[in-house]
C-alpha positions as CSV (number, residue, x, y, z in Angstrom):
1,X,24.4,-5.4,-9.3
2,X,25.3,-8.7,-7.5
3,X,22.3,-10.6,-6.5
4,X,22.0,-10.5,-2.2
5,X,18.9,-12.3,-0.6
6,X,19.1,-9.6,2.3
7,X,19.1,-6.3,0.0
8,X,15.9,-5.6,-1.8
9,X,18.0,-3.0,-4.2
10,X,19.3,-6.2,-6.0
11,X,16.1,-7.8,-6.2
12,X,15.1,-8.4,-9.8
13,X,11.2,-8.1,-9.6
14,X,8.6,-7.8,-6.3
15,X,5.6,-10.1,-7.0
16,X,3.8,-8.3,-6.9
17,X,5.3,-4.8,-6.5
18,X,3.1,-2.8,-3.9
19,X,3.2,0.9,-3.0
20,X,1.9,1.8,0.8
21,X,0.3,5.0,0.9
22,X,-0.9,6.4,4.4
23,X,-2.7,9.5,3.9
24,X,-1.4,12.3,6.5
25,X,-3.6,14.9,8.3
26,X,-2.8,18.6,8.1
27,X,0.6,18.4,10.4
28,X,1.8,15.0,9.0
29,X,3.2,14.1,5.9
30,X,1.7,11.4,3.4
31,X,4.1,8.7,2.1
32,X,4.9,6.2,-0.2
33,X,6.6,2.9,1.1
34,X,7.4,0.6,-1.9
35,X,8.2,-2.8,-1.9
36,X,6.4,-6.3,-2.1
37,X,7.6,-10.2,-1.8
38,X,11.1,-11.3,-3.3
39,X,11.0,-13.8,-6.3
40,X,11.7,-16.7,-4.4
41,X,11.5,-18.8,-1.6
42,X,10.9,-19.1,1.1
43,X,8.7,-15.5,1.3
44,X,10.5,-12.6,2.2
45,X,9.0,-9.2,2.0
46,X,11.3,-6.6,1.0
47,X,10.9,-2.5,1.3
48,X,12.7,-1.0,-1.3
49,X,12.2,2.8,-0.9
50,X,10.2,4.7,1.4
51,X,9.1,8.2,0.5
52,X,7.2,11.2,2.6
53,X,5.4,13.9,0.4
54,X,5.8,17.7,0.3
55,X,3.5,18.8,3.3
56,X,0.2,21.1,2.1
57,X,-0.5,18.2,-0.4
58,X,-4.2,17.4,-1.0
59,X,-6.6,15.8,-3.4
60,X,-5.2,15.3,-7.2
61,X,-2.2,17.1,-5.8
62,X,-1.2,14.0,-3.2
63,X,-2.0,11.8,-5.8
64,X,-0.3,13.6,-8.9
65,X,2.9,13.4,-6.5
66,X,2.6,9.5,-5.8
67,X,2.1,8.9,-9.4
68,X,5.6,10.3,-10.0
69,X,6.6,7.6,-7.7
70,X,4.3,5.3,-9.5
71,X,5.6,5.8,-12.8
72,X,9.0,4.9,-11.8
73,X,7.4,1.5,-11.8
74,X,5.9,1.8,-14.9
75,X,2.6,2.7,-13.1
76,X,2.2,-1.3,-12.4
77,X,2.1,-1.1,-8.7
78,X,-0.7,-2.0,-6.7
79,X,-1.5,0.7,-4.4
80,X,-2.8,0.2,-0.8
81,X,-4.2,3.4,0.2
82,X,-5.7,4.3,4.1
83,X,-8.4,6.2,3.7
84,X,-9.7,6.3,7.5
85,X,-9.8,10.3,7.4
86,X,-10.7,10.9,4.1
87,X,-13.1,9.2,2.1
88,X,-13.9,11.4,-1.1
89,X,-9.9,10.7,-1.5
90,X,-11.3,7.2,-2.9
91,X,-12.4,8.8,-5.7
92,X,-9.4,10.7,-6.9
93,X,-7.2,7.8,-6.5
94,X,-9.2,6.0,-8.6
95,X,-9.3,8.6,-11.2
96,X,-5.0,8.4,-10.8
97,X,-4.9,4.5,-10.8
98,X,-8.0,2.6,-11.6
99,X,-8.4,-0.4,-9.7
100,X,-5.1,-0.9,-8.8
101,X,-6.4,0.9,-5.8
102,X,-7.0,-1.4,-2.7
103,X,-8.2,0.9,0.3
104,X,-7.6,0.7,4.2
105,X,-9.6,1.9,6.8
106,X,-7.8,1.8,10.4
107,X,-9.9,1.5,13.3
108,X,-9.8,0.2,16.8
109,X,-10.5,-3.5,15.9
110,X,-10.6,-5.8,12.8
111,X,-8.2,-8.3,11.1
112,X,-7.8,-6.7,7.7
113,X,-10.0,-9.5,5.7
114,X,-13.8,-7.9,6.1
115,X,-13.8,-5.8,3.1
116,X,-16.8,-3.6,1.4
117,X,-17.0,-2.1,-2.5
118,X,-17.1,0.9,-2.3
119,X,-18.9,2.9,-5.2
120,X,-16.1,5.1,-7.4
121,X,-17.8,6.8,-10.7
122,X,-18.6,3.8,-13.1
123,X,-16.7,1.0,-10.9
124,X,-15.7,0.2,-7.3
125,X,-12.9,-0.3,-4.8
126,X,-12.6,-2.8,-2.2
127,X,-12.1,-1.3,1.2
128,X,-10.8,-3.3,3.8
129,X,-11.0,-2.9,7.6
130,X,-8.0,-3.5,10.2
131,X,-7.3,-2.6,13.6
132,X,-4.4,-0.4,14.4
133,X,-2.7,-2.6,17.0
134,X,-3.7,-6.1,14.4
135,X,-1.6,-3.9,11.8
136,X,1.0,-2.9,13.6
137,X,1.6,-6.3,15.6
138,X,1.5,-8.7,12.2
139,X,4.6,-6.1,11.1
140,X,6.5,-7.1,14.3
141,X,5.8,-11.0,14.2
142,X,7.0,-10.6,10.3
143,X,10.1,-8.5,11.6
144,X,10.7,-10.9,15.1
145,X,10.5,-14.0,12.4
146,X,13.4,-12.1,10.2
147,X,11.0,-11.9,7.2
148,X,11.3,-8.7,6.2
149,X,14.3,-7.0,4.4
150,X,14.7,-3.2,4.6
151,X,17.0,-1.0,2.2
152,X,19.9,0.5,3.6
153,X,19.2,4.3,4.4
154,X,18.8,7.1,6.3
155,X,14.7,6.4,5.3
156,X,14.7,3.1,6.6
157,X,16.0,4.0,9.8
158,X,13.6,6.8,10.4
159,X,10.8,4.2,9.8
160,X,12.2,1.6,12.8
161,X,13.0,4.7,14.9
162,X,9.0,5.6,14.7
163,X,8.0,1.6,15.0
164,X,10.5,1.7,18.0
165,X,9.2,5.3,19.0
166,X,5.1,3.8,19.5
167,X,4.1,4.1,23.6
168,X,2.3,1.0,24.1
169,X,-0.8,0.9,26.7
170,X,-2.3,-2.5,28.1
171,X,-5.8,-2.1,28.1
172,X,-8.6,-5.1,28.8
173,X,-9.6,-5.0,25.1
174,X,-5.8,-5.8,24.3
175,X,-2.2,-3.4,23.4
176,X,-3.1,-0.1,22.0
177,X,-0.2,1.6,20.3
178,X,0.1,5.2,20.5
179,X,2.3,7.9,18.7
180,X,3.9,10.4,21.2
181,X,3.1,13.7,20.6
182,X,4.7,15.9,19.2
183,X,6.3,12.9,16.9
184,X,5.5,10.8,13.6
185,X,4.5,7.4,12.5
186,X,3.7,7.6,8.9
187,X,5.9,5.6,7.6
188,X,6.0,2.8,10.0
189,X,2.4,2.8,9.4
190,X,3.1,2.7,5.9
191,X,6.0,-0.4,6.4
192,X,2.7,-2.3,8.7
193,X,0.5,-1.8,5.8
194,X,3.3,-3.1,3.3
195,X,3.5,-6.2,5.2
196,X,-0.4,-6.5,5.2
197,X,-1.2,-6.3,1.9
198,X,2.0,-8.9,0.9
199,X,0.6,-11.4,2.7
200,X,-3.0,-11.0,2.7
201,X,-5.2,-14.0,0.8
202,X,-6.3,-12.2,-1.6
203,X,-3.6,-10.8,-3.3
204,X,-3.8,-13.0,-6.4
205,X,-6.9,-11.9,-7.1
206,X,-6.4,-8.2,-6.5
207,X,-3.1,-8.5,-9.0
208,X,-5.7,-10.5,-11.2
209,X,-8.4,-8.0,-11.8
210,X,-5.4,-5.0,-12.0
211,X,-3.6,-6.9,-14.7
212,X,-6.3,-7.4,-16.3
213,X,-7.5,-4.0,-16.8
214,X,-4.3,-3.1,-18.4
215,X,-5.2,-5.7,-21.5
216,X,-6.3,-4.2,-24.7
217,X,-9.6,-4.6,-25.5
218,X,-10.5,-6.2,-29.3
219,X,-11.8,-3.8,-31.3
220,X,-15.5,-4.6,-31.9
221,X,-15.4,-6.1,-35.6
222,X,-16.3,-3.7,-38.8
223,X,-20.3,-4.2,-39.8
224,X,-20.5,-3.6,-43.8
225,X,-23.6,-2.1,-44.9
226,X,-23.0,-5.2,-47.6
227,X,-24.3,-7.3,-44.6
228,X,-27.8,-5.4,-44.7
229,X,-28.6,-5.8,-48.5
């Protein structure tokens, strides 16, 4: 396939790739949004597929079904999960993916850089804290400054149609961004978070510690009960 800047099918590599995961309630649908920056500059983020899970998923279930996706990858995706509705999901992920888990909470306010570890079996992952409308505003400056690159498809317009879709209400504490009811915005929540995570400061370090957890270990050397007499 010939090389195009503008189509992230032709893409050789993301770097890093990254796989958006907002968590649906019981009437939504959970997705997977993959993508990440092209190998080049200047940065471009490109989103590559974008996925919606079987509804009724839950638990090691959700998770089982975005490993498939993973694994298409060759499970070396960094995964940015939101887990505003559902903490204890922490824990599975990291049972699926280690700590190539990076978690979101979405709230009223924040700037996406305040993070906590939160405590996961015999480790911990780094939770991070954003504000809806901060989210979904540094998608639009990324889009209005022609940075980001969607795949052609029936997908991709379904996630601009919900970014398009958002009723937007002026309030004194700033734009609040609602989803009309009745409709969806998971995967244009999923695109925002996309964007988010490509840019954020501390990617290199979150690619870091993941890529280093996939290194063998050295087996600890042979002690000869010769070494005792």
């Amino acid at each position: 396939m010939t090389f195009n800047r503008d189509d992230p099918n032709t893409w050789p590599y993301f770097s890093p790739l990254i796989i958006a995961h907002d968590v649906g309630r019981s009437r939504d649908r959970s997705t997977a949004v993959i993508g990440g920056n092209g190998p080049f500059e200047p940065r471009l983020l490109g989103i590559r597929e974008l996925h919606e899970l079987p509804q009724g998923l839950y638990g090691s279930a959700r998770a089982s079904a975005l490993a498939a996706i993973d694994r298409q990858y060759n499970s070396n995706a960094l995964i940015v999960a939101d887990l505003s509705n559902d903490a204890t999901y922490a824990e599975v992920l990291f049972d699926t993916f280690g700590v190539r888990v990076i978690g979101l909470q979405i709230t009223r306010s924040g700037d996406g850089m305040a993070c906590e570890r939160r405590p996961v079996k015999h480790s911990a992952i780094l939770i991070y804290t954003i504000g809806r409308t901060y989210l979904l505003e540094l998608l639009h400056t990324e889009m209005q400054n022609a940075q980001v690159r969607f795949v052609d498809g029936p997908m991709s317009k379904r996630a601009y149609e919900q970014l398009m879709g958002l009723e937007t209400e002026m309030r004194e504490s700033g734009t609040v961004y609602s989803c009309p009811q009745g409709q969806h915005d998971d995967l244009g929540i999923s695109c925002a978070m996309l964007a988010w995570a490509a840019q954020h400061p501390h990617l290199r370090e979150w690619v870091r510690i993941s890529e280093q957890s996939r290194r063998p270990r050295k087996p600890s050397p042979q002690v000869s009960w010769a070494a005792w007499t």
